[in-house]
N, C-alpha and C positions, 0 to 999 in steps of 0.2 A: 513921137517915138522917144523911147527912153534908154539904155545902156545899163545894166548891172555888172558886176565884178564880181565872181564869186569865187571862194576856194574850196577844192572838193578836195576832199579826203579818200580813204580806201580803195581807190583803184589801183588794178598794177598790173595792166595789162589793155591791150587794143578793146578787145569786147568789152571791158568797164569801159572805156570811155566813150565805147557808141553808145553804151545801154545809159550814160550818163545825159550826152550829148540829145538820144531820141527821148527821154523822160522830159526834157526842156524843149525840146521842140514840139513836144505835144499839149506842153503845160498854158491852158487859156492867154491867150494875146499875147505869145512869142512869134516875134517873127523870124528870125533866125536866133543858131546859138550854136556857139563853138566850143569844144574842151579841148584844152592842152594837158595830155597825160603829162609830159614829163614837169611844167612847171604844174601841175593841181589849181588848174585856173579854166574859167570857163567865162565867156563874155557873150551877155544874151541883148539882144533886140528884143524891146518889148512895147506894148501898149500899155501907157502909164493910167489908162483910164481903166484897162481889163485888169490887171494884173501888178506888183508889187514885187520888190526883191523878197519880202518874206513868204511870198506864192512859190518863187522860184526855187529857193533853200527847200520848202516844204516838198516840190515837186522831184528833190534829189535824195532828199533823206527818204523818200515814199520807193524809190529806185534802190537801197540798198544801200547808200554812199552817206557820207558826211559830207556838210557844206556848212559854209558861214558866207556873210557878206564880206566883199574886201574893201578895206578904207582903201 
């Protein structure tokens, strides 16, 4: 299992960040994933064999939102 760090962007509100939050739990070999509205941070569980932090960015930007990788 693997950990990414992401930052999302344009949410600003509860419903962004579930509709953030379920977009990443849907996205192939996550196994959980959390968003924090107020820091614009999301930390996912994933299958490093399934899936990649650029799957995950992909899977948020596809949801409406901005994302980057966080150092």
């Amino acid at each position: 299992m693997a950990t990414a760090q992401l930052h999302i962007t344009g949410m600003t509100c509860d419903h962004c960040r579930q509709k953030v939050e379920r977009a990443l739990n849907e996205a192939s070999g996550v196994f959980a994933a959390q968003v924090d509205l107020e820091a614009e941070t999301a930390e996912v569980d994933f299958d490093s064999r399934r899936s990649d932090p650029h799957d995950l960015v992909t899977a948020v930007k596809a949801a409406g939102y901005g994302a980057t990788i966080a150092s």
